[in-house]
KOLRO-244506 format. One line per 8 residues: number of its first residue (from 0); their letters; for each residue x, y, z of N, C-alpha, C, O, CB. Coordinates in nm, 4 decimals, decimal comma, always signed. Glycine has a CB too. Example, Ala and Ser with C-alpha at 12.3 -4.5 7.8 and 13.67 -1.06 7.14 Angstrom:
2
0	as	+1,3190 -0,5690 +0,7800 +1,2300 -0,4500 +0,7800 +1,3200 -0,3300 +0,7800 +1,4236 -0,3319 +0,8465 +1,1308 -0,4473 +0,9046 ~ +1,2850 -0,2250 +0,7080 +1,3670 -0,1060 +0,7140 +1,2900 +0,0030 +0,7870 +1,3409 +0,1138 +0,8039 +1,4084 -0,0598 +0,5725
This chain:
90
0	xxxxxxxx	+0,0845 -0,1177 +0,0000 +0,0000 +0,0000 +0,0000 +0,0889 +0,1237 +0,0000 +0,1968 +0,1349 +0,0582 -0,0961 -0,0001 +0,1219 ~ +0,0315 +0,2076 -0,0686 +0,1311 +0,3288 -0,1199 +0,0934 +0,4364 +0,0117 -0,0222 +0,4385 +0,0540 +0,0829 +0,4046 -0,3093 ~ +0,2136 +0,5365 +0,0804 +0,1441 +0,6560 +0,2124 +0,1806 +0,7284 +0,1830 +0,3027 +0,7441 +0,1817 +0,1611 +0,6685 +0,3579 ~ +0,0796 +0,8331 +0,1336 +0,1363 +1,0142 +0,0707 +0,0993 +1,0674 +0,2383 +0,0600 +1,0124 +0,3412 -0,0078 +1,1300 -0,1122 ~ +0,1389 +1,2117 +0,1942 +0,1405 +1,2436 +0,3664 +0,1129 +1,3946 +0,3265 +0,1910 +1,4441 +0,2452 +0,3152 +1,2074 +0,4794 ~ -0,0032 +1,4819 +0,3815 -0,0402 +1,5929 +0,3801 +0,0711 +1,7192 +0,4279 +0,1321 +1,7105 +0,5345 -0,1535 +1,5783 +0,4526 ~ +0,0834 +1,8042 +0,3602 +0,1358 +1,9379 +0,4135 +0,1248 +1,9410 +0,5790 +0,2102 +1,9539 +0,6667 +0,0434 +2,0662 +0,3450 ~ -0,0158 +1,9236 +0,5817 -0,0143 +1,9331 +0,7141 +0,0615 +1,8414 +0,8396 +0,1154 +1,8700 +0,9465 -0,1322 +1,9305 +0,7263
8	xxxxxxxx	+0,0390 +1,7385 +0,7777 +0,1156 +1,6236 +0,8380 +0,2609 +1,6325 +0,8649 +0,3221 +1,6055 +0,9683 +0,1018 +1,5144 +0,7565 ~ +0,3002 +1,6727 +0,7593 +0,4425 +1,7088 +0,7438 +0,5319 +1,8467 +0,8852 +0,6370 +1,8596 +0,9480 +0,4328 +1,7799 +0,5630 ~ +0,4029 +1,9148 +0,8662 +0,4626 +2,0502 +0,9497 +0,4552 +2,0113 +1,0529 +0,5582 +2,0342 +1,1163 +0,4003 +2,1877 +0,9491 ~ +0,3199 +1,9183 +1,1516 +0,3432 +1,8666 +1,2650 +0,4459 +1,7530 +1,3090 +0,4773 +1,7607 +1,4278 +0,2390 +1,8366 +1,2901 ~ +0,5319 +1,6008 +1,2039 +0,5964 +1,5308 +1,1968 +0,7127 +1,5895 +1,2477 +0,7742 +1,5492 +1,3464 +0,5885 +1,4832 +1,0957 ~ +0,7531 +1,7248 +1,1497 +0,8859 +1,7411 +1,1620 +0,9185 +1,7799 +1,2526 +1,0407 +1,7659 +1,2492 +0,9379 +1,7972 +1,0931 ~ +0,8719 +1,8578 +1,4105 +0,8570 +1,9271 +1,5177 +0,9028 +1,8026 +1,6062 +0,9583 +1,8351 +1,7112 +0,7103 +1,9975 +1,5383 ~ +0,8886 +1,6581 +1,5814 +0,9115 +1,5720 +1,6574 +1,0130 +1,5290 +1,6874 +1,0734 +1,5259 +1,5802 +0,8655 +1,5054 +1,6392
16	xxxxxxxx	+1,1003 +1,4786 +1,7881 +1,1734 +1,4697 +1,8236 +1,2066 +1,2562 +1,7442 +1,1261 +1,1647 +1,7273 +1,1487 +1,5393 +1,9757 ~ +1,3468 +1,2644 +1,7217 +1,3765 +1,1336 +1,6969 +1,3291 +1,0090 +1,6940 +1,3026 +0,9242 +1,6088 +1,4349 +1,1193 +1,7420 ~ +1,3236 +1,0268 +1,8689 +1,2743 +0,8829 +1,9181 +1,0960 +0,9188 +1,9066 +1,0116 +0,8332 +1,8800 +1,3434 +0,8361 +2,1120 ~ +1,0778 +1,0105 +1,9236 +0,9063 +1,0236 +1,8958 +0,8848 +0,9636 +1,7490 +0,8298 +0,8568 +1,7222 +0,8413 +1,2066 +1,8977 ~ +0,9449 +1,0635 +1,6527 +0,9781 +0,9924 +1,4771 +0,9493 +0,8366 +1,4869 +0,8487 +0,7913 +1,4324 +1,1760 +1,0087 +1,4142 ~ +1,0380 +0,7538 +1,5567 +1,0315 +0,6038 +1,5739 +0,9162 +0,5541 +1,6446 +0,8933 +0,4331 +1,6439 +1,1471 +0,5544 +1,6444 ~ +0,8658 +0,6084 +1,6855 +0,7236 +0,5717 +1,7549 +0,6049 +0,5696 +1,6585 +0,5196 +0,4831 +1,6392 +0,6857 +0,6798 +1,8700 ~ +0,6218 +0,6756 +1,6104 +0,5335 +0,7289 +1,4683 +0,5438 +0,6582 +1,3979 +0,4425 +0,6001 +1,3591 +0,5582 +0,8423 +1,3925
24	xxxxxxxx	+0,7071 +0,6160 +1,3286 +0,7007 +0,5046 +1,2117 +0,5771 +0,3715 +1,2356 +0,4833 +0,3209 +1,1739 +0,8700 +0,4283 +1,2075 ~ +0,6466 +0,3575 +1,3626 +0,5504 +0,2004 +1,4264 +0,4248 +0,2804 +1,4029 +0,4282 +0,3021 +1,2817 +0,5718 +0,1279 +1,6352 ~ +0,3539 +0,3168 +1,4346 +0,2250 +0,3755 +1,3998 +0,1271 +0,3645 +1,2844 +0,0120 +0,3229 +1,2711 +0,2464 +0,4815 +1,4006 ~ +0,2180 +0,4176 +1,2080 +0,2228 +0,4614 +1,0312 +0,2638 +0,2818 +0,9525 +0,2103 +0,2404 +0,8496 +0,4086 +0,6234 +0,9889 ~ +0,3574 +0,2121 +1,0265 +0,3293 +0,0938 +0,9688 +0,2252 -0,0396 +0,9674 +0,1981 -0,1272 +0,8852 +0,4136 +0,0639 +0,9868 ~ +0,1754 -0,0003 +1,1264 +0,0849 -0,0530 +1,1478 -0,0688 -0,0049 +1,1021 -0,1596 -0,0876 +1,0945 +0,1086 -0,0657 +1,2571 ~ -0,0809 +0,0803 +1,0843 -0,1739 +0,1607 +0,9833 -0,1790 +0,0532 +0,8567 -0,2553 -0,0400 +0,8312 -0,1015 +0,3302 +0,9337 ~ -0,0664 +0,1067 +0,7908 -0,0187 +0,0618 +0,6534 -0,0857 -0,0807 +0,6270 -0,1689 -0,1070 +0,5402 +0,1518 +0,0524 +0,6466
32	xxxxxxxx	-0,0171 -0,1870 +0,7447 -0,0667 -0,3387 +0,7481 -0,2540 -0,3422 +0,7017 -0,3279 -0,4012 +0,6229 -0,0346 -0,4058 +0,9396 ~ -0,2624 -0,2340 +0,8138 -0,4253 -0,2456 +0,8243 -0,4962 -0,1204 +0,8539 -0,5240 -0,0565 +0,9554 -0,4698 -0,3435 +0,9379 ~ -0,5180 -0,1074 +0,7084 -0,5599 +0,0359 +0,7014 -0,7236 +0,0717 +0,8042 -0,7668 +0,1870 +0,8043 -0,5824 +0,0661 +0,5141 ~ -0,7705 +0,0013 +0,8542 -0,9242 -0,0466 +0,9232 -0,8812 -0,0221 +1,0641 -0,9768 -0,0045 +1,1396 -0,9853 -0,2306 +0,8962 ~ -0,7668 -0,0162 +1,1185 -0,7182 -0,0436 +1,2551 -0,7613 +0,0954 +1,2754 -0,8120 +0,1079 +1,3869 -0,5533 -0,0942 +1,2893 ~ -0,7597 +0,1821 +1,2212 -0,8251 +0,3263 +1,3315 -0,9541 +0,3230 +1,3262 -0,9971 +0,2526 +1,2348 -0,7900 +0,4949 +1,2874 ~ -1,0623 +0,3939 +1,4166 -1,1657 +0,4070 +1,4380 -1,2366 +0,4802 +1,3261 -1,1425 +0,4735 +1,2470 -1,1686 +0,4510 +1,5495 ~ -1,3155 +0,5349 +1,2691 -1,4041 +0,5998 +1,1969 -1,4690 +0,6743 +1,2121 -1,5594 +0,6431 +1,2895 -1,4565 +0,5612 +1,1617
40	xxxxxxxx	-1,4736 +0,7843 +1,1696 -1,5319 +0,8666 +1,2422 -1,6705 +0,9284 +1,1311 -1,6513 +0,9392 +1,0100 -1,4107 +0,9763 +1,2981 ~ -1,7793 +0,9572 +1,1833 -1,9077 +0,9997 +1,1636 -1,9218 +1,2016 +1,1941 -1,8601 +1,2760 +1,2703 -2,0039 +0,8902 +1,2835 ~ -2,0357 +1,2278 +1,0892 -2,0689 +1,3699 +1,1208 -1,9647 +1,5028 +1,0681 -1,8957 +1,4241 +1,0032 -2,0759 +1,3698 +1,2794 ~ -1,9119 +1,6069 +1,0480 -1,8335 +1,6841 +0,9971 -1,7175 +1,6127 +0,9618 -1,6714 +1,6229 +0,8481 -1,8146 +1,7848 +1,0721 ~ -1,6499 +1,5199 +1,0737 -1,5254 +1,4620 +0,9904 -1,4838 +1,2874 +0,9361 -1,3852 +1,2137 +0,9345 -1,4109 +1,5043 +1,0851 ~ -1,6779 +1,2824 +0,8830 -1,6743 +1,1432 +0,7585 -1,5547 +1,1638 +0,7078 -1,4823 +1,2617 +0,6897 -1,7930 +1,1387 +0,6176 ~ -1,5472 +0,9981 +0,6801 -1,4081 +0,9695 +0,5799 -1,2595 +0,9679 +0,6500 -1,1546 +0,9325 +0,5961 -1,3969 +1,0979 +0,4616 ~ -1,2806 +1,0226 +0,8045 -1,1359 +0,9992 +0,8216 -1,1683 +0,8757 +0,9439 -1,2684 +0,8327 +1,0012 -1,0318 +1,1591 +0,8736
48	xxxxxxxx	-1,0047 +0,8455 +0,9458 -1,0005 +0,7303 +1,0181 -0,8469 +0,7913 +1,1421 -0,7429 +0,8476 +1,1079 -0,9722 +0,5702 +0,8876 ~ -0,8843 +0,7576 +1,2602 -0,8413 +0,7994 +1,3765 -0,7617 +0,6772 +1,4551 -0,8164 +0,5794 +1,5060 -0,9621 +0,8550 +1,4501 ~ -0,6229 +0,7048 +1,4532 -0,5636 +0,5799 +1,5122 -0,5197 +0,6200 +1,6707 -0,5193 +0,7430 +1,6731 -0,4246 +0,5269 +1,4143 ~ -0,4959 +0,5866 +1,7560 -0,4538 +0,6091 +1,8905 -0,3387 +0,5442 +1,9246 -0,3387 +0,4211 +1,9229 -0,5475 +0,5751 +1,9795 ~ -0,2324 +0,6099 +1,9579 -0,1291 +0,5544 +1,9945 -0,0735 +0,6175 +2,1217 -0,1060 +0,7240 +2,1743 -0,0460 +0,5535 +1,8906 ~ +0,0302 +0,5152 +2,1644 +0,0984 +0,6195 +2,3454 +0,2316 +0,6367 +2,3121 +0,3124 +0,5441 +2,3048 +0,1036 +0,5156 +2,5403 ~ +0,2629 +0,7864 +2,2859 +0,3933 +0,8095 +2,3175 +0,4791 +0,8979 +2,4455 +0,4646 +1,0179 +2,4685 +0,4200 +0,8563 +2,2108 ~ +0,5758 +0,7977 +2,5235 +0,5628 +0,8268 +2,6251 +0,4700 +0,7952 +2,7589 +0,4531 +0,6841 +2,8091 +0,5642 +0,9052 +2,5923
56	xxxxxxxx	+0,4303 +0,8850 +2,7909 +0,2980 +0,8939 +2,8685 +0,1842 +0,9676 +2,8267 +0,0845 +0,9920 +2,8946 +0,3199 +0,9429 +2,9860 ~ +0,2076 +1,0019 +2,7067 +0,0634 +1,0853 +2,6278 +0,0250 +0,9905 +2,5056 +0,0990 +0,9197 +2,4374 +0,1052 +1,2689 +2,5509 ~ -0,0952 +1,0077 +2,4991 -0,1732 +0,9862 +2,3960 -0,2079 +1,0405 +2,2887 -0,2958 +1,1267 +2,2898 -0,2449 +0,9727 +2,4245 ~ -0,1287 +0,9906 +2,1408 -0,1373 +1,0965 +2,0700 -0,1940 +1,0093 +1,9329 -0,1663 +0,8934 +1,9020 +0,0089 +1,1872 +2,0645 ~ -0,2903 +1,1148 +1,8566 -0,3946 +1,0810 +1,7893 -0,3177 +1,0715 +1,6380 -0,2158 +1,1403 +1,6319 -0,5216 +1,1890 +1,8120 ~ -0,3502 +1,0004 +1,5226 -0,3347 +0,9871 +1,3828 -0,4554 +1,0048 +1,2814 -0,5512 +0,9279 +1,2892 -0,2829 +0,8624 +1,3661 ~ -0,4528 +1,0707 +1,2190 -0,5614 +1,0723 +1,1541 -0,4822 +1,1051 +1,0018 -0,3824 +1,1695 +0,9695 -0,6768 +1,1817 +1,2211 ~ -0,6256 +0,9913 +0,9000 -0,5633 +0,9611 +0,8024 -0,6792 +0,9470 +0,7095 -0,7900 +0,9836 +0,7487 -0,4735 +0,8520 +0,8228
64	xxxxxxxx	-0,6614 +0,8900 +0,5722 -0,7679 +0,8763 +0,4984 -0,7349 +0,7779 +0,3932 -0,6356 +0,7754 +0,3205 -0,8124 +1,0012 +0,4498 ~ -0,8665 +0,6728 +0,3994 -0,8170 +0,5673 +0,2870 -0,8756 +0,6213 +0,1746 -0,9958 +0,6459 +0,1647 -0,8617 +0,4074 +0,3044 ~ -0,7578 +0,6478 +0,0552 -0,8242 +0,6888 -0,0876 -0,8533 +0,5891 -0,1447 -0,9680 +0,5700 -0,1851 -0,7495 +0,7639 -0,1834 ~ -0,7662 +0,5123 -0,1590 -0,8375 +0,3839 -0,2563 -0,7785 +0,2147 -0,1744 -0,7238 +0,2120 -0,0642 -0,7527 +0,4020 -0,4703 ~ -0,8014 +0,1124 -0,2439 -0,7575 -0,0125 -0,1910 -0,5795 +0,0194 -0,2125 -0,4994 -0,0018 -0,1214 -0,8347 -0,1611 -0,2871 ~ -0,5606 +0,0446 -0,2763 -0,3997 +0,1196 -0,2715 -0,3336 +0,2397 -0,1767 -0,2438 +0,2190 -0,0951 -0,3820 +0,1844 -0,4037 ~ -0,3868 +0,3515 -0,1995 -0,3714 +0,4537 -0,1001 -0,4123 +0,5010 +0,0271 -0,5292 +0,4892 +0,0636 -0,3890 +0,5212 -0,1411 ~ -0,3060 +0,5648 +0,1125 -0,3569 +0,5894 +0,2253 -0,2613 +0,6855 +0,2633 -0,1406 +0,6612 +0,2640 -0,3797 +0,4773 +0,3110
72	xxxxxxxx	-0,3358 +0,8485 +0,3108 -0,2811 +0,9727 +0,3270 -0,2909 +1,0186 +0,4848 -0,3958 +1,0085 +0,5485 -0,3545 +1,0696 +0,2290 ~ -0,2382 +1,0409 +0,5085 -0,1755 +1,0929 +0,6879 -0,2369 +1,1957 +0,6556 -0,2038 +1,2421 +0,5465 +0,0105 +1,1192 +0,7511 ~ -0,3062 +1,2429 +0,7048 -0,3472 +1,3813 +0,7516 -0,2835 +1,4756 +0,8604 -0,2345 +1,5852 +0,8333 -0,4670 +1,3655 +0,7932 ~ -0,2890 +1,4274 +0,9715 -0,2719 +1,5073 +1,0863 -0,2349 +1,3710 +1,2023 -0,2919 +1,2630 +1,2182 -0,4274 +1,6132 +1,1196 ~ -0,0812 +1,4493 +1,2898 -0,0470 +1,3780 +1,3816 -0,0109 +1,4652 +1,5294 +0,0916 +1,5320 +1,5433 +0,0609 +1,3005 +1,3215 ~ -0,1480 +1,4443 +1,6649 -0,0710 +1,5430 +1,7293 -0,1427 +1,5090 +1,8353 -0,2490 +1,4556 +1,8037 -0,0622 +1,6920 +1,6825 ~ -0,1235 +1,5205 +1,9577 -0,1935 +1,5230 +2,1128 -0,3297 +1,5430 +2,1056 -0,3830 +1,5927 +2,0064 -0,1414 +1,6397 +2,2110 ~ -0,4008 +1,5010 +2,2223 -0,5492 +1,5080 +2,1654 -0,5893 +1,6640 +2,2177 -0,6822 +1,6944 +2,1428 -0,6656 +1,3691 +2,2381
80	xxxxxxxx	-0,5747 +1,7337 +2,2737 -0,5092 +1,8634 +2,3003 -0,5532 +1,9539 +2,1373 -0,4609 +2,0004 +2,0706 -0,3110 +1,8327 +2,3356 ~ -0,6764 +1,9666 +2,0973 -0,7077 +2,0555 +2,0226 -0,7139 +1,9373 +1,8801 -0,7121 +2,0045 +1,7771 -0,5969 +2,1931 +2,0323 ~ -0,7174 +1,8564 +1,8632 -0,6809 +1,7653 +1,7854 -0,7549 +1,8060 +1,6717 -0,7069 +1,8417 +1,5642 -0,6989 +1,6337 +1,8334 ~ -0,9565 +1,7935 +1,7225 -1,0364 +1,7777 +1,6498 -1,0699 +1,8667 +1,5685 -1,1165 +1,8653 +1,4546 -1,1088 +1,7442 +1,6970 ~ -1,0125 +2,0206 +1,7101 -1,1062 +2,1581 +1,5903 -0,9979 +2,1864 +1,4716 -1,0379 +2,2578 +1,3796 -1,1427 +2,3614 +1,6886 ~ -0,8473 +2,1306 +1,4646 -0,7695 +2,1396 +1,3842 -0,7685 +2,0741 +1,2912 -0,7448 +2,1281 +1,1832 -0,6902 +2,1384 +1,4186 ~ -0,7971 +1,9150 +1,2985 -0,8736 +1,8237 +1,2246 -0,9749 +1,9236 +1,0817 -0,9394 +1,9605 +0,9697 -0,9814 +1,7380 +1,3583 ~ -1,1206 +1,9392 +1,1648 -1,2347 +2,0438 +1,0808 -1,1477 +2,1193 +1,0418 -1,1698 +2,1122 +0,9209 -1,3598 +2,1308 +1,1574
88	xx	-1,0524 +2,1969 +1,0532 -0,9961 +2,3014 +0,9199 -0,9686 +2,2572 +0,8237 -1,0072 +2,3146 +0,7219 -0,8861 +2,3745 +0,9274 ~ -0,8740 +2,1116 +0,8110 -0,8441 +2,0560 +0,7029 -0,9405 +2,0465 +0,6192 -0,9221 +1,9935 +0,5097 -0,7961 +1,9542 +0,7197
C-alpha cells in the first residue's frame, strides 16, 4: 500500500523529536498493514479514520484517509489537546 502524507502532516511530523519519529514510524506501519485499525469517524469529519497511539505517557492521535484499496494519506499527527477543531480546518 502506497502513504502520501499531507502538508499538514508534514509541518506537525517534523517538530518531533527522533525517538518520537520512531514511535510514529511504528504507527504509520501498522496503519499501513491495516488500514481499518483506526476508528471511523461519523458527522463533519466522515471519511477519516483515527488511530490512537501512546507516546511516552501521552496519547497521541493519527488521523488519516483511505483513498483507494492502494492509497492511504496521513493527515494530521498530534496530542489530543485541540486535535479535532484542527482536524475540521483541514
Amino acid at each position: 500500500m502506497k502513504v502520501l502524507t499531507s502538508p499538514t502532516f508534514n509541518r506537525y511530523a517534523k517538530k518531533l523529536h527522533p525517538n518520537e519519529k520512531k514511535v510514529l514510524n511504528k504507527a504509520v506501519l501498522a496503519i499501513r498493514d491495516d488500514p481499518l485499525l483506526g476508528e471511523p469517524k461519523i458527522g463533519d469529519l466522515e471519511g477519516f479514520y483515527i488511530y490512537k497511539y501512546k507516546m511516552k505517557t501521552q496519547i497521541w492521535l493519527l488521523a488519516y484517509t483511505v483513498e483507494s484499496e492502494e492509497v492511504l494519506t496521513l493527515r494530521l499527527v498530534a496530542p489530543h489537546e485541540n486535535f479535532y477543531r484542527t482536524l475540521k480546518k483541514i
